[in-house]
C-alpha positions as CSV (number, residue, x, y, z in Angstrom):
1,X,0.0,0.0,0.0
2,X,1.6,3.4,-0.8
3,X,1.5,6.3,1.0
4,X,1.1,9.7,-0.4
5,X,3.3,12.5,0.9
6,X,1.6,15.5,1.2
7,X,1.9,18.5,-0.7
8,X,4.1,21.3,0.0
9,X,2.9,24.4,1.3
10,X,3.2,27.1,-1.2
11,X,4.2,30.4,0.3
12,X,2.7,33.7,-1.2
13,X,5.4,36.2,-1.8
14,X,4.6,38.5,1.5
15,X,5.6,35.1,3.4
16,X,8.7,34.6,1.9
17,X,12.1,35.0,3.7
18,X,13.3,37.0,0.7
19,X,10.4,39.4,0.7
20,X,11.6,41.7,3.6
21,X,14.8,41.8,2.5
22,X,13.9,43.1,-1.1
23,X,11.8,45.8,0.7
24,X,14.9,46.7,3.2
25,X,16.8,47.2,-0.2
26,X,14.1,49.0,-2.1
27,X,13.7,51.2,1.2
28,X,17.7,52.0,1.1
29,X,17.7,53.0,-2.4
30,X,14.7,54.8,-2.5
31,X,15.9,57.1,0.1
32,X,18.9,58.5,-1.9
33,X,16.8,60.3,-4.5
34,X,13.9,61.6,-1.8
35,X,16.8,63.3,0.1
36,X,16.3,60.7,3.0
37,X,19.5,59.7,4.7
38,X,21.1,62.4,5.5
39,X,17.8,63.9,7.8
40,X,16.5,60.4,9.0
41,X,19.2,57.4,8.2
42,X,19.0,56.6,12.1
43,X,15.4,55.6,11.1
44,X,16.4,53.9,7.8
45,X,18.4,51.5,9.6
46,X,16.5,50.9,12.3
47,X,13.8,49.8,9.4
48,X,16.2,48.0,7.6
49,X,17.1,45.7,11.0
50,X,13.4,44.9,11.6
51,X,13.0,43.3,8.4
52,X,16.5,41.7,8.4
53,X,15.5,40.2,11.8
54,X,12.2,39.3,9.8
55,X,13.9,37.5,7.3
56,X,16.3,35.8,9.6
57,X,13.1,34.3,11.5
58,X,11.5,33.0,8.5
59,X,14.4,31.3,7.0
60,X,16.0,29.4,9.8
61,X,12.8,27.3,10.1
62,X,13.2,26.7,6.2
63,X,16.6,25.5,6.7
64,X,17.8,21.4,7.6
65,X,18.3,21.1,11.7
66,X,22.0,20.4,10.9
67,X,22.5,23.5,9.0
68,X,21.2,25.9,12.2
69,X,23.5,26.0,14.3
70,X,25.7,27.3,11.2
71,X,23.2,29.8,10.6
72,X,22.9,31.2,13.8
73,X,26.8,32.0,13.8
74,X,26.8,33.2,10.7
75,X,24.4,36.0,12.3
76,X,26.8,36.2,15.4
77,X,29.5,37.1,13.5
78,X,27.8,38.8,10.2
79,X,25.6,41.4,12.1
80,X,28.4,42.9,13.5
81,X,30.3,43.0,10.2
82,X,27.6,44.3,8.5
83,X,27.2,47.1,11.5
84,X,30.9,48.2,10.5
85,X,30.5,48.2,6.9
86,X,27.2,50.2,7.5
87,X,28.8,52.8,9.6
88,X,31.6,53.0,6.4
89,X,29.9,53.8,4.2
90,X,27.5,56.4,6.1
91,X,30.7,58.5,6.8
92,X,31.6,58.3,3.5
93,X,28.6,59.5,2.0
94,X,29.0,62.5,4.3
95,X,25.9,61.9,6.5
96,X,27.7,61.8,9.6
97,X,31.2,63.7,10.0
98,X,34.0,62.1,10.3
99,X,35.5,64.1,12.6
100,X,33.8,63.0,15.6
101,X,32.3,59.4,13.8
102,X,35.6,58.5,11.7
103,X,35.6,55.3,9.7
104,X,36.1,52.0,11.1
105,X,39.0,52.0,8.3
106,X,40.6,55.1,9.8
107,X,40.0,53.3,12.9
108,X,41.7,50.6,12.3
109,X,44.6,52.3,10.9
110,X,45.0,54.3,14.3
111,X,44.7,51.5,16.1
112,X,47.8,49.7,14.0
113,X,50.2,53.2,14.7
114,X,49.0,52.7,18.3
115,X,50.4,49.6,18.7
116,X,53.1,49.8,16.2
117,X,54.4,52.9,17.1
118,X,56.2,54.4,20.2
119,X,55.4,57.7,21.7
120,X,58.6,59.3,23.0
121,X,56.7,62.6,24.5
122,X,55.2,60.0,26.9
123,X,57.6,57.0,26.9
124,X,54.3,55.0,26.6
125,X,53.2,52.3,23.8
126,X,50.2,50.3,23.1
127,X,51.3,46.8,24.2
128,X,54.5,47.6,24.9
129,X,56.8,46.6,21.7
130,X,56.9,42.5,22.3
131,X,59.0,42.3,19.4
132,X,61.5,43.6,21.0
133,X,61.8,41.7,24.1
134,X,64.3,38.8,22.6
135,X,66.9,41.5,21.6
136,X,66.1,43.4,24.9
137,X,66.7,40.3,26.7
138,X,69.9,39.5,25.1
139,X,71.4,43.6,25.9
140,X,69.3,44.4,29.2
141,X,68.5,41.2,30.7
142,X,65.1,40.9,32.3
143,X,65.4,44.2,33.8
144,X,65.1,45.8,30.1
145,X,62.1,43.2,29.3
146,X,60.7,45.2,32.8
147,X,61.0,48.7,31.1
148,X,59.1,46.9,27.7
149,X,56.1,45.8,29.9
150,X,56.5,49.5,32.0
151,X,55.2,51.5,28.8
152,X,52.3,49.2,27.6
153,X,49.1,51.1,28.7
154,X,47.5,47.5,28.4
155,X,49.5,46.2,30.9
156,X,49.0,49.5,33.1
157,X,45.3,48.9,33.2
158,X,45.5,44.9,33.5
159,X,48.0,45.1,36.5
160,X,45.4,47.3,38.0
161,X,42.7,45.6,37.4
162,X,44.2,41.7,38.0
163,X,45.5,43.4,41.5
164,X,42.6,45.1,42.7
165,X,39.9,42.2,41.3
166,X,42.3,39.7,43.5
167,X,42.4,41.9,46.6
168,X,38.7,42.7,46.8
169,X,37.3,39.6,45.2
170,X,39.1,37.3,47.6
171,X,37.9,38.7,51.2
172,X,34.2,39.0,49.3
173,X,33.7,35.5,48.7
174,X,34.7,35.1,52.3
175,X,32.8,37.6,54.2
176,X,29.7,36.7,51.6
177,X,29.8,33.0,52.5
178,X,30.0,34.3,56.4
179,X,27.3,36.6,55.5
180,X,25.0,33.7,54.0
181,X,25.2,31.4,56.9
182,X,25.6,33.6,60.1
183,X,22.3,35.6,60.8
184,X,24.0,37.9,63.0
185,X,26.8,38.8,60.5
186,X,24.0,39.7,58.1
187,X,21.9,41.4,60.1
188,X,25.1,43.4,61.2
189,X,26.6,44.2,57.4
190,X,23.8,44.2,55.4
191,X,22.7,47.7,55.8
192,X,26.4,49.1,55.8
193,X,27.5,46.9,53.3
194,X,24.0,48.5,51.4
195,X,24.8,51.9,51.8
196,X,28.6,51.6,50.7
197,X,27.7,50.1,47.4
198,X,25.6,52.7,46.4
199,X,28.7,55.2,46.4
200,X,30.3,56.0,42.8
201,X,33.5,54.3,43.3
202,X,34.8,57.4,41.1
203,X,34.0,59.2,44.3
204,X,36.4,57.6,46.5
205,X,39.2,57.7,44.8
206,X,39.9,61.5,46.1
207,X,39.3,59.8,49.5
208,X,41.9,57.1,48.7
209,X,44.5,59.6,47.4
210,X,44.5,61.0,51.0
211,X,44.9,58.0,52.5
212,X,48.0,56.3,50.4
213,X,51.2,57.5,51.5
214,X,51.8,58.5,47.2
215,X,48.8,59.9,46.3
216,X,49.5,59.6,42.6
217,X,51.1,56.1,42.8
218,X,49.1,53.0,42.3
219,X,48.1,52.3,45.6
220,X,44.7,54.6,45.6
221,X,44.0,53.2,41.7
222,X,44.1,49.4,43.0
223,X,42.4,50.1,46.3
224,X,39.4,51.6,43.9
225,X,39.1,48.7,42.4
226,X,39.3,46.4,45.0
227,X,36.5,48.3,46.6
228,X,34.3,47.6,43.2
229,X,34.9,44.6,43.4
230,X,34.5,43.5,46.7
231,X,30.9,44.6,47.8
232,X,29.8,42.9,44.0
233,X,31.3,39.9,45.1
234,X,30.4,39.6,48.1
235,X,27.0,40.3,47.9
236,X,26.6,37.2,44.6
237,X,28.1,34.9,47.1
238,X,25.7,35.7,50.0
239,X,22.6,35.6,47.9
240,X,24.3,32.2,46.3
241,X,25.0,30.7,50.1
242,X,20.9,31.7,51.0
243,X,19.7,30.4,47.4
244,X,21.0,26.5,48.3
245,X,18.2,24.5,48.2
246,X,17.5,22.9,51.8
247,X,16.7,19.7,50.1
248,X,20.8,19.6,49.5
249,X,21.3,20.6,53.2
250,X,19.2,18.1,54.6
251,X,21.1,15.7,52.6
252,X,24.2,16.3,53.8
253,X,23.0,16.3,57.4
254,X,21.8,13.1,56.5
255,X,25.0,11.4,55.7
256,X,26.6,12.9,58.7
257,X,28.6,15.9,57.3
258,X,29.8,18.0,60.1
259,X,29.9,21.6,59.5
260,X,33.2,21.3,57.3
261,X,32.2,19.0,55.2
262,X,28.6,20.6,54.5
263,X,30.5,23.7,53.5
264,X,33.2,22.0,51.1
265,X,31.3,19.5,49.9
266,X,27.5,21.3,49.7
267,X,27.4,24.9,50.6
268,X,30.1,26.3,48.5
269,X,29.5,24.1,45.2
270,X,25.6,25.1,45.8
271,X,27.1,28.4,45.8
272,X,29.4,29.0,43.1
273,X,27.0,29.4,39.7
274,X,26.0,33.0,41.6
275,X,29.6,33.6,42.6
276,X,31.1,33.1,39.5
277,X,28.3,35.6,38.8
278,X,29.5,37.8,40.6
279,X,32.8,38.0,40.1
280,X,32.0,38.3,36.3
281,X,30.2,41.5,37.4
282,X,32.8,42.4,39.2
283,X,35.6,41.9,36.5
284,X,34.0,43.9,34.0
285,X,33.1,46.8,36.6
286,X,36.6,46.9,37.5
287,X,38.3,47.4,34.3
288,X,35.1,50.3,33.9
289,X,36.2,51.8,37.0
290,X,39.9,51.9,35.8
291,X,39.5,53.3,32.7
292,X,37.2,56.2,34.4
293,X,40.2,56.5,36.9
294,X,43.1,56.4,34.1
295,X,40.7,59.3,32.6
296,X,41.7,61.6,35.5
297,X,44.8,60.6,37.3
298,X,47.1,58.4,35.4
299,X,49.8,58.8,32.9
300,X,49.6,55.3,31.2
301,X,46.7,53.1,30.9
302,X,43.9,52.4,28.0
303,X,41.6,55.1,29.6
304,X,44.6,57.5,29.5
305,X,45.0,56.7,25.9
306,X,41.6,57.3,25.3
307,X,41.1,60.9,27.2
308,X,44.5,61.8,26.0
309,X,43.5,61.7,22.5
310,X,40.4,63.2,23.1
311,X,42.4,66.2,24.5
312,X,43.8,66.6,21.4
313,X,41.2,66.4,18.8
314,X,42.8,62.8,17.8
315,X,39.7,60.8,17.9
316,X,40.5,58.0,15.7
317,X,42.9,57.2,18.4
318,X,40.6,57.9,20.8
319,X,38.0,55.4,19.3
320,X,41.2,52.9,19.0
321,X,41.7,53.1,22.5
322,X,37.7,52.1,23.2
323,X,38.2,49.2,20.9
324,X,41.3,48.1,23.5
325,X,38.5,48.4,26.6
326,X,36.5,46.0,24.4
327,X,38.9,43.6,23.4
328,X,40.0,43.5,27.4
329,X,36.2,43.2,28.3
330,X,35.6,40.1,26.2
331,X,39.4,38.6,26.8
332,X,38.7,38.7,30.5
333,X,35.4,37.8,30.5
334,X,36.7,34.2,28.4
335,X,39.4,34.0,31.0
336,X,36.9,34.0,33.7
337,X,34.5,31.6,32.0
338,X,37.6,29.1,31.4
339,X,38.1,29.5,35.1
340,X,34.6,28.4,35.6
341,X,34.3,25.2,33.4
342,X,37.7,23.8,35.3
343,X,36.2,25.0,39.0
344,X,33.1,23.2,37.9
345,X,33.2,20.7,35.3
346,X,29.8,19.4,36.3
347,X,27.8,21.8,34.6
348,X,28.9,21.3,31.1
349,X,27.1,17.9,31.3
């Protein structure tokens, strides 16, 4: 007995996962002639990404299951491109000046001379010439290498940031796991710990410049970010110590675990999703509150890179030097998440 298949759903041209793009297009084009772009292109593009999400939505359905996942980075890493190539050529058509919006060519030509390139008003480079090290090494010796690593503004920031993230996020986990499990420690801390968050950290830093011996040295720019990073981490890893569910503690109390073992073996891996949360938080805010403070008191650093250029009408540079912050955002954040999967293999299965 055969079996016949049934037929194939015919799809109008409105339903189609071309249709919206041919309309984005025609939109685009018709634009130029009316005089559009220059007056509204913020409204043009913002058209042209609801019907490119439009399309996207009809046609992964249309496409194999194997094939999606391939699809789906293909948008991950093609929006973005497309964003860039979008912002080219709007400069270039004159629509927004390039003085203030340059290119993400001219961008990416400052950002090569930035790294390339050695500035001897300020003794200061990008990354700090790495090129250079084996010769360095050979004449110098590892003091030489030192002086390489001295002028990088990217290891200025990341030596702040690794040594205040350590120093704050070390005593948070602690004081939030005490936190979490003691009442009376809670009860105690909460509302200070409340009312000390809510402070710019910008805002102490004049405190901390009064209170370090060299009020210019690196002491108050590590402290700020220890402080940043502290009361975020220790606040993720009291709510994570209160979120355990008691089925897990009454498990362990069960088995006999005495209070060490419920807090190696059940508290703290109950825990650690929502402080690994928390320090991720308190990663990225301390390499924002670095930059901010490299803005007004530093002489190396990405955020001094980025306000020194701005000083001097250099703002290719100066958008160079926010596409460093970037970079470091998502470089860190990776580190952090490879730190994760080893600290807890469990949850990748």
């Amino acid at each position: 007995m055969s079996t016949v298949a049934p037929p194939r759903r015919r799809f109008t041209p409105f339903e189609t996962w071309w249709a919206p793009l041919l309309l984005a297009l025609t939109l685009s084009v018709a634009a130029w002639p009316l005089g559009l772009w220059p007056v509204a292109w913020w409204v043009i593009l913002a058209t042209d990404f609801v019907l490119l999400v439009a399309a996207m939505e009809r046609l992964e359905p249309r496409l194999p299951l194997a094939t999606r996942p391939v699809f789906r980075n293909a948008l991950a890493i093609g929006f973005p491109i497309a964003l860039l190539v979008s912002w080219e050529l709007i400069v270039r058509a004159g629509i927004l000046n390039p003085r203030w919006f340059p290119p993400p060519t001219s961008i990416a030509v400052a950002l090569w001379e930035l790294t390339v390139n050695y500035d001897r008003f300020n003794d200061t480079s990008l990354i700090g010439r790495p090129w250079l090290i084996p010769s360095v090494w050979a004449s110098e010796g590892w003091s030489g290498v030192r002086a390489l690593f001295a002028e990088s503004h990217v290891y200025a920031t990341l030596s702040r940031v690794f040594g205040g993230f350590f120093i704050g996020a070390i005593p948070g986990v602690l004081v939030g796991v005490v936190m979490g499990l003691n009442r009376t420690v809670r009860t105690m801390l909460d509302a200070t710990m409340s009312a000390v968050y809510v402070l710019p950290k910008i805002a102490i830093f004049p405190i901390l410049m009064l209170v370090f011996p060299d009020p210019f040295g690196e002491g108050p720019k590590v402290a700020v970010v220890a402080i940043s990073a502290f009361f975020l981490v220790a606040i993720n890893a009291m709510a994570g110590v209160q979120g355990i569910d008691p089925v897990l503690l009454q498990a362990g109390r069960a088995f006999g675990a005495n209070r060490v073992a419920m807090l190696r073996h059940v508290i703290l891996p109950g825990a650690l999703p929502i402080i690994f949360s928390g320090l991720r938080l308190a990663l990225g805010t301390s390499l924002i509150v670095i930059v901010a403070v490299e803005f007004i008191r530093a002489q190396t650093g990405v955020g001094f890179v980025i306000f020194y250029h701005w000083q001097v009408l250099m703002t290719d540079r100066m958008y160079a030097g926010l596409v460093v912050t970037m970079a470091l955002g998502v470089g860190l954040t990776a580190l952090l998440q490879w730190v994760e999967r080893r600290v807890m293999p469990w949850r990748d299965s």
